[in-house]
RODO-2510 file (C-alpha; in nm, 4 decimals, decimal comma):
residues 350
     n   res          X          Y          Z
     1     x     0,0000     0,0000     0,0000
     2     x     0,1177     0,3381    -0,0827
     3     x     0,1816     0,6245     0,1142
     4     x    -0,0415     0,8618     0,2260
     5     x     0,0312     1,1955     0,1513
     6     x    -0,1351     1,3216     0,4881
     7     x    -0,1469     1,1713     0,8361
     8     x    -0,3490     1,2976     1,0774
     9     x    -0,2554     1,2272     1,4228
    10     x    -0,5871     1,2450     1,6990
    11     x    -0,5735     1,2036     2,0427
    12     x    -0,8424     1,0669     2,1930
    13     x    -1,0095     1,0535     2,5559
    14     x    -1,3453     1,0233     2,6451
    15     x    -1,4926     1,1801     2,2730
    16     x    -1,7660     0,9432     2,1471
    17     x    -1,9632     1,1956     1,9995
    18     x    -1,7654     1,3771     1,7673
    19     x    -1,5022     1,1335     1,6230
    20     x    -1,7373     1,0264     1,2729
    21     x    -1,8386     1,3538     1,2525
    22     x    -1,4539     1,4573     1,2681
    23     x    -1,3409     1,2462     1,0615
    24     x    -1,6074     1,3683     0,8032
    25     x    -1,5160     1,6814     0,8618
    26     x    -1,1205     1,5924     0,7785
    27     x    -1,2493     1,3564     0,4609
    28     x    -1,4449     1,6725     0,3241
    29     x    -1,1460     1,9072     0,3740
    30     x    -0,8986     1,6796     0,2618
    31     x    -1,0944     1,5649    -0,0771
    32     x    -1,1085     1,9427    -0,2003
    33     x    -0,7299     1,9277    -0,1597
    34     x    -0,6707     1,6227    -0,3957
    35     x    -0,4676     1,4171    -0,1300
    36     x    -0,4745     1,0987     0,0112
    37     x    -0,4735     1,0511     0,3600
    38     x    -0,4995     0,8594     0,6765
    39     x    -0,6219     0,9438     1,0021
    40     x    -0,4830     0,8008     1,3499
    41     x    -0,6424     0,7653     1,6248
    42     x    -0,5171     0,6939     1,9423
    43     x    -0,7308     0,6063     2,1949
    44     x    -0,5446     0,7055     2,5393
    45     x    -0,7474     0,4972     2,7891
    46     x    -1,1026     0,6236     2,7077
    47     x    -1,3981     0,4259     2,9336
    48     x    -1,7124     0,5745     2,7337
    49     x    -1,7833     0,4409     2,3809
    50     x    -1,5043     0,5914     2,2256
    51     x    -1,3167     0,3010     2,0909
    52     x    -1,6170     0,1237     1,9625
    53     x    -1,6517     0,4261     1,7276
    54     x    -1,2714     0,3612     1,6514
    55     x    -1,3186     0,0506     1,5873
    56     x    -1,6092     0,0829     1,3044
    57     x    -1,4590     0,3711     1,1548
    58     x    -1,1396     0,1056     1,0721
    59     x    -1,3696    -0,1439     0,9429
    60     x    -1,6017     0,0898     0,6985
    61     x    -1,3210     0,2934     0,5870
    62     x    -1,0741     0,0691     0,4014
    63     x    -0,6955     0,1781     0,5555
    64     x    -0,8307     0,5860     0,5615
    65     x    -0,8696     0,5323     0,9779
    66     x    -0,5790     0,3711     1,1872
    67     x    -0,6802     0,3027     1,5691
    68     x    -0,4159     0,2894     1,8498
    69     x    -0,5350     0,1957     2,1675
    70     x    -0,3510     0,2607     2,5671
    71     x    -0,4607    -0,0149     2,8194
    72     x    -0,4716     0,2862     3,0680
    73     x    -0,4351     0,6846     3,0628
    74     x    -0,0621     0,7736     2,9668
    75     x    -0,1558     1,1445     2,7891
    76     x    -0,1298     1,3777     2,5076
    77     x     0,2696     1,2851     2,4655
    78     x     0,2326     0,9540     2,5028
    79     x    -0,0664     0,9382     2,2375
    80     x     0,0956     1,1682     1,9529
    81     x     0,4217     0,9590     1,9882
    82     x     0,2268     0,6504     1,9326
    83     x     0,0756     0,8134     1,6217
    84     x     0,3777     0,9507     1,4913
    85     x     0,5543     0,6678     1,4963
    86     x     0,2788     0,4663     1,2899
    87     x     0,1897     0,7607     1,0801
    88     x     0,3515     0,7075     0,6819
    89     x     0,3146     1,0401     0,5311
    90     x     0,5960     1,2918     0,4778
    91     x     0,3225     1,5577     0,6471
    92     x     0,1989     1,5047     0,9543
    93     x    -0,0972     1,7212     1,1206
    94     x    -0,2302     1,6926     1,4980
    95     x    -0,5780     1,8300     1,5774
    96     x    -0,8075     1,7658     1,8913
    97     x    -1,0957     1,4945     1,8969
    98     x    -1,3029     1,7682     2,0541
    99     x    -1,4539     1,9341     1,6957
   100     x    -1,2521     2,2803     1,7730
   101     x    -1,0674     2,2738     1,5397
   102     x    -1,1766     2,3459     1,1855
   103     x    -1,0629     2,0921     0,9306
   104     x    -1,1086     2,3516     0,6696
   105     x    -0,7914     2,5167     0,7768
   106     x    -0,5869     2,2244     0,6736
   107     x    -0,5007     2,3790     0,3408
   108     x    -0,3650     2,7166     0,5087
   109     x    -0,0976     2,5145     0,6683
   110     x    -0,0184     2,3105     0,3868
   111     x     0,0305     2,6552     0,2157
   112     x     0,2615     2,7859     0,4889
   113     x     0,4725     2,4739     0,4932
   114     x     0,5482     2,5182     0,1452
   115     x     0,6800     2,8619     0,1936
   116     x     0,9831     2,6725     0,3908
   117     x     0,8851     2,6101     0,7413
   118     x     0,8989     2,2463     0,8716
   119     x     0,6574     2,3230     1,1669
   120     x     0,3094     2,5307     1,1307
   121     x     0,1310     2,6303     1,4267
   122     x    -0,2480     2,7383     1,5088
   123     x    -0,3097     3,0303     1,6684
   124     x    -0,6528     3,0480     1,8357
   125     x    -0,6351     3,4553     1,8584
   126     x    -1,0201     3,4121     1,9673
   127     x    -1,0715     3,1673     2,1724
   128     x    -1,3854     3,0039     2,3338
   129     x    -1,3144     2,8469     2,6671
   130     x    -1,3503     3,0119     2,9901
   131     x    -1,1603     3,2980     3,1375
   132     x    -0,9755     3,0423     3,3802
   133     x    -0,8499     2,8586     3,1034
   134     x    -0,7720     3,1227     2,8969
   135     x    -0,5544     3,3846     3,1094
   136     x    -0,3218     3,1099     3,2519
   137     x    -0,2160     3,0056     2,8807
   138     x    -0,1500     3,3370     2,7562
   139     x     0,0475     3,3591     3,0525
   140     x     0,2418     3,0470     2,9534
   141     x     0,2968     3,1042     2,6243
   142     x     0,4161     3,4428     2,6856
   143     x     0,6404     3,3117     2,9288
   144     x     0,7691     2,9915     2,6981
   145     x     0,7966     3,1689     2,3863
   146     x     1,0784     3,4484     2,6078
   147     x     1,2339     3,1290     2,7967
   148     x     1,2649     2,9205     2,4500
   149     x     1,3353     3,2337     2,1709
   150     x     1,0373     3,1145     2,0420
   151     x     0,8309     3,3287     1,9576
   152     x     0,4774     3,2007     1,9155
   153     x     0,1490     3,3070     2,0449
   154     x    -0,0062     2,9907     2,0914
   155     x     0,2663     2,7195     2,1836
   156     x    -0,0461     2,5255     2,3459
   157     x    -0,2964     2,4696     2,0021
   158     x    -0,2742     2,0904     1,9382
   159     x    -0,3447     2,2194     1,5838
   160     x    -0,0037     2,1503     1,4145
   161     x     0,1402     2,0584     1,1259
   162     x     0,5021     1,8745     1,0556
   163     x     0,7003     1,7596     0,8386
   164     x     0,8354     1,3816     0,8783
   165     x     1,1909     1,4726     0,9848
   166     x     1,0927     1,6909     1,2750
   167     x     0,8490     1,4383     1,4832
   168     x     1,1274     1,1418     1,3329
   169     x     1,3996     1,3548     1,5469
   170     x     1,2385     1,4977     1,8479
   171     x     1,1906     1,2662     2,1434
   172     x     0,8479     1,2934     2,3238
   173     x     0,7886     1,2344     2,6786
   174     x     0,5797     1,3180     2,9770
   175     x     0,4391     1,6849     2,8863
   176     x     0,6762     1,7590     2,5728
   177     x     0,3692     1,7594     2,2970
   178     x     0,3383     2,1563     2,3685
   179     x     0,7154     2,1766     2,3897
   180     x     0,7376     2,0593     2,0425
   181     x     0,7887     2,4163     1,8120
   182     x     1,1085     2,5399     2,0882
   183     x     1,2355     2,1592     2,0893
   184     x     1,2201     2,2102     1,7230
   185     x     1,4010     2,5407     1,7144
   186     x     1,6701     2,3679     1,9272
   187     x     1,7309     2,1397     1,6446
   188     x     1,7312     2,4381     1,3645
   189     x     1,3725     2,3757     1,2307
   190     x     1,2073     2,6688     1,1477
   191     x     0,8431     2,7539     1,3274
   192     x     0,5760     2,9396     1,2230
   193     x     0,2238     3,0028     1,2344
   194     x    -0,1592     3,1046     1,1447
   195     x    -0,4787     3,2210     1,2898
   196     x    -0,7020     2,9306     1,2998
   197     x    -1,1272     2,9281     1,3785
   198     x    -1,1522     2,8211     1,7163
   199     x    -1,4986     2,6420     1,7783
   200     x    -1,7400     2,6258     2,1062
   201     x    -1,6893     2,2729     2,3177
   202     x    -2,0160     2,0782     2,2315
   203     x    -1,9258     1,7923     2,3605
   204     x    -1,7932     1,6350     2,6820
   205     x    -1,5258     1,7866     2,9141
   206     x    -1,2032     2,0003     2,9006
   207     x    -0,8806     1,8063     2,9795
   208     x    -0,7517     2,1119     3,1167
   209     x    -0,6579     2,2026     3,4845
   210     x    -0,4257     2,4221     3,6646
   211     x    -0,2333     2,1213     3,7792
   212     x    -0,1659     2,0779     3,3613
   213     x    -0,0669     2,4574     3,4027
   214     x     0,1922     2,3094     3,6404
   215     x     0,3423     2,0552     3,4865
   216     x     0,3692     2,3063     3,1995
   217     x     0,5473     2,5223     3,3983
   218     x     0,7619     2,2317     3,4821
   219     x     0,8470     2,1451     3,1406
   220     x     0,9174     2,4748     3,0264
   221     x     1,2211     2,4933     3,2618
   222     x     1,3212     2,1607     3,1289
   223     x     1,2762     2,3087     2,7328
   224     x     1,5074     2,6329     2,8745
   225     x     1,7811     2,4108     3,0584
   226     x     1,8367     2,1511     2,7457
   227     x     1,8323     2,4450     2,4969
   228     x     2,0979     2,6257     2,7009
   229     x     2,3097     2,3423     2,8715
   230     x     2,2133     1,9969     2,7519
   231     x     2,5879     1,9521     2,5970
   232     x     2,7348     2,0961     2,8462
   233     x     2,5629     2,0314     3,2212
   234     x     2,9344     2,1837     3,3817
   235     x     2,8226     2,5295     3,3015
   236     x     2,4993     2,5170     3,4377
   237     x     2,6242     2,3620     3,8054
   238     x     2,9483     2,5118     3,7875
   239     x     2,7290     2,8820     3,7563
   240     x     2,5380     2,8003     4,0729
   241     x     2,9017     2,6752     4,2504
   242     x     3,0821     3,0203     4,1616
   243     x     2,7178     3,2169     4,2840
   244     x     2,7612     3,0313     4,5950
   245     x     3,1309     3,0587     4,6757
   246     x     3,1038     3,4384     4,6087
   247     x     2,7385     3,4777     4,8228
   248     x     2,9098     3,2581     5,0925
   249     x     3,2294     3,4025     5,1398
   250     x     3,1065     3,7568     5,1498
   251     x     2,8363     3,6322     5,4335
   252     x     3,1226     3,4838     5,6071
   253     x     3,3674     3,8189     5,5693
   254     x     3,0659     4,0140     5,7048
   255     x     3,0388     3,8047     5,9820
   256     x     3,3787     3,8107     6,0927
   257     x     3,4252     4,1697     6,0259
   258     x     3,1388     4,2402     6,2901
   259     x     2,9388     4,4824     6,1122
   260     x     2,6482     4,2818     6,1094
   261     x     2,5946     4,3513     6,4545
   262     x     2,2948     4,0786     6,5884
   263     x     2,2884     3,8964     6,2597
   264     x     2,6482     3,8266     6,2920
   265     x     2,5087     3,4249     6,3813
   266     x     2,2897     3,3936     6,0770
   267     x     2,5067     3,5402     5,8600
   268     x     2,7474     3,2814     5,9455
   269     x     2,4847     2,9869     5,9353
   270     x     2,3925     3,1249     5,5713
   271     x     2,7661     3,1785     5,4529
   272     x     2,9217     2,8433     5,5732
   273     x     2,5881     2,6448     5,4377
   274     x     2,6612     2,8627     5,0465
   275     x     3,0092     2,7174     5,0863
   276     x     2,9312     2,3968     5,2150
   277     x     2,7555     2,3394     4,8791
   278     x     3,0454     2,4434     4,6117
   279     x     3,1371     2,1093     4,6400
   280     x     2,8024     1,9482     4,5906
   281     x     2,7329     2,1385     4,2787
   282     x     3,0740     2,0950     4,1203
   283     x     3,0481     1,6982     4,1757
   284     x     2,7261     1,7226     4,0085
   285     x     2,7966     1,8873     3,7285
   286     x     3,1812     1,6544     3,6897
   287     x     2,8861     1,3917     3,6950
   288     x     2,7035     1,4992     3,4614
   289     x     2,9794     1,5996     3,2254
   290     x     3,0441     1,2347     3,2262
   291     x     2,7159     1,0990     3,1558
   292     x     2,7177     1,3352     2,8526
   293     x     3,0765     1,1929     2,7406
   294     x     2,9554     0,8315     2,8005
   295     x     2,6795     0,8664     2,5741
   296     x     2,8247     1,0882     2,3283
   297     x     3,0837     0,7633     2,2834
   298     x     2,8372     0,5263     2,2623
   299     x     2,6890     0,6953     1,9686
   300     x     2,7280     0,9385     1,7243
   301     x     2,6302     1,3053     1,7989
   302     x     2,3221     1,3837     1,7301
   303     x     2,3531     1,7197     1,4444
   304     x     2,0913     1,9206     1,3169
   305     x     2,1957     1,8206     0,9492
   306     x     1,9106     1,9910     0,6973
   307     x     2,0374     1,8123     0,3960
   308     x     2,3304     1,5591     0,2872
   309     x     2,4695     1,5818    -0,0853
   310     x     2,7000     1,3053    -0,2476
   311     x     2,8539     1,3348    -0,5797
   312     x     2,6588     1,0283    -0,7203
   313     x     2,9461     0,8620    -0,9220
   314     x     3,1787     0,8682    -0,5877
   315     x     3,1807     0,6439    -0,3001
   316     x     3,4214     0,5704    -0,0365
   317     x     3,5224     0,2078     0,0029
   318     x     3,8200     0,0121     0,0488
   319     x     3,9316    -0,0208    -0,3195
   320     x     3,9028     0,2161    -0,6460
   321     x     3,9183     0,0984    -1,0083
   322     x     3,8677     0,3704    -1,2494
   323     x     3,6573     0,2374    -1,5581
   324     x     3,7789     0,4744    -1,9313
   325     x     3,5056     0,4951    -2,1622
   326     x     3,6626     0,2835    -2,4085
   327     x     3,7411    -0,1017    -2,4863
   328     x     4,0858    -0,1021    -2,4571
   329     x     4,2698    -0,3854    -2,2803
   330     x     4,4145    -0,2542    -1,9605
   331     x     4,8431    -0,1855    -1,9953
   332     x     5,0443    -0,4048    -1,7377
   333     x     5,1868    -0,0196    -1,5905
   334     x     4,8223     0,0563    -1,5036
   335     x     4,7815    -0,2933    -1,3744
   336     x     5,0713    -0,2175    -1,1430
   337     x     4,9310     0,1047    -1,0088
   338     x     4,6009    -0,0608    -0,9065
   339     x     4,4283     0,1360    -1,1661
   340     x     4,2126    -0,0295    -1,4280
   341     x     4,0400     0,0719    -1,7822
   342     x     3,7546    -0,1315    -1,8669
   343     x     3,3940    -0,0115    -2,0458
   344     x     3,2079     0,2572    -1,9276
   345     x     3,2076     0,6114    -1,7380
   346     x     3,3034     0,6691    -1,4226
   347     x     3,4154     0,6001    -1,0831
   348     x     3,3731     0,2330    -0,9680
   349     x     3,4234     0,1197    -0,5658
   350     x     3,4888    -0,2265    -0,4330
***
């Protein structure tokens, strides 16, 4: 079976009602494109009739719906690797199972990913959720798109679209799906986006909390250390050593000098605990150094390489023969120099 030329990843919990009327929706849009596709579902632990609708949309629709299914609840991550690593097409596209996003915006992105980029993101300017939902996310993605130096409104819209190399590179795990456009910039993809329609919730419940708005928070810290000191751990711990040493000693010199006066005691708790910990941190980051090397020498770096050319008549092996374009029978010199004339054009490798 050939290639799709679209996937369509879809996360799924607890959406019974909208998932045929979805993947109308994406089979309407999609057929006034001309391309083939495939849509994935991934059904992360549902316990309404969710997979049962999965399950009949595979049987009527001959390969156009591929089901995934979690024995329990593992989240969005979890789910979109699942369907990434399934999905066949060169473009892949994520949207919600909850009908809020609009299908018919499918060919906008294509558009924008053929002006260059290699990651499109929505942008849900107006939104329709509630204020509580809202106001923390703006928040977040004001904060993640300063943190990361990328600069997106809407880091958070499971609208996206990809090309093949960037979810084939970029590792996903426990919170990362919103990560995905800074964790892409990190490996020299470029990022943009569009405005998207943002549809009403008719259906079912948000997924969203604050304690999600935690575990964001979490993760964006983790998205600023890697992009900053994931080659190089030393700098990071070896920072907070020096910060220490220098906070520490002064406490201590204050201390002794006795200008302090009454907080002469807790300025010498504060600076002998500061330089109690230079050695902590520096161990840490020797440690970490070395899990870095280890790995680095069990493997290959890992390089954000866009392209890789050849000259197609060239390879490197372990013996050359150069063929002439002629018949002639090879002289005993050229014999001698482990050089050879024979038919044809070209470079030849053993």
């Amino acid at each position: 079976m050939s290639a799709p030329a679209l996937s369509f990843v879809v996360p799924v919990k607890n959406e019974q009602e909208t998932l045929r009327e979805l993947f109308a929706r994406i089979r309407g849009a999609v057929s006034d494109l001309g391309r083939s596709f495939e849509v994935i579902f991934v059904d992360d632990g549902s316990d309404d009739g969710s997979w049962g609708v999965i399950r009949s949309l595979v049987e009527s629709q001959g390969g156009r719906a591929v089901a995934l299914r979690f024995r329990r609840n593992l989240g969005k991550s979890a789910a979109l690797a699942a369907g990434f690593r399934v999905a066949r097409a060169e473009v892949i596209m994520t949207l919600d199972a909850d009908l809020q996003d609009d299908p018919r915006e499918i060919g906008r992105f294509l558009e924008k990913l053929d002006e260059g980029y290699d990651i499109v993101c929505g942008w849900k300017k107006v939104r329709h959720d509630p204020w509580h939902k809202v106001l923390p996310s703006r928040v977040f993605n004001a904060m993640l798109s300063r943190m990361s130096r990328t600069s997106l409104h809407d880091h958070n819209c499971g609208f996206k679209c990809y090309r093949r190399a960037v979810v084939k590179e970029l590792a996903m795990y426990g919170e990362m799906h919103r990560m995905i456009p800074a964790l892409g910039t990190m490996r020299g993809f470029r990022s943009a986006e569009i405005e998207v329609t943002h549809h009403p919730r008719r259906y079912g419940q948000s997924k969203y909390g604050f304690s999600r708005f935690l575990r964001g928070f979490m993760d964006m810290l983790t998205v600023s250390f890697l992009q900053n000191y994931r080659e190089r751990p030393m700098h990071a711990m070896g920072g907070v050593a020096l910060s220490n040493l220098a906070f520490g000693a002064l406490a201590v010199a204050l201390a002794c000098s006795g200008k302090v006066g009454l907080a002469k005691v807790p300025f010498e708790i504060i600076g002998t605990s500061l330089l109690a910990s230079v050695p902590a941190m520096l161990a840490v980051g020797f440690l970490s150094e070395l899990v870095v090397s280890h790995v680095q020498s069990l493997r290959p770096p890992s390089l954000p390489l866009a392209e890789e050319l050849f000259a197609p008549e060239v390879t490197i092996g372990t013996e050359l023969t150069m063929v002439a374009a002629c018949d002639e029978e090879p002289t005993a010199g050229k014999r001698d120099s482990g050089i050879e004339e024979g038919t044809g054009g070209g470079l030849q490798v053993a």
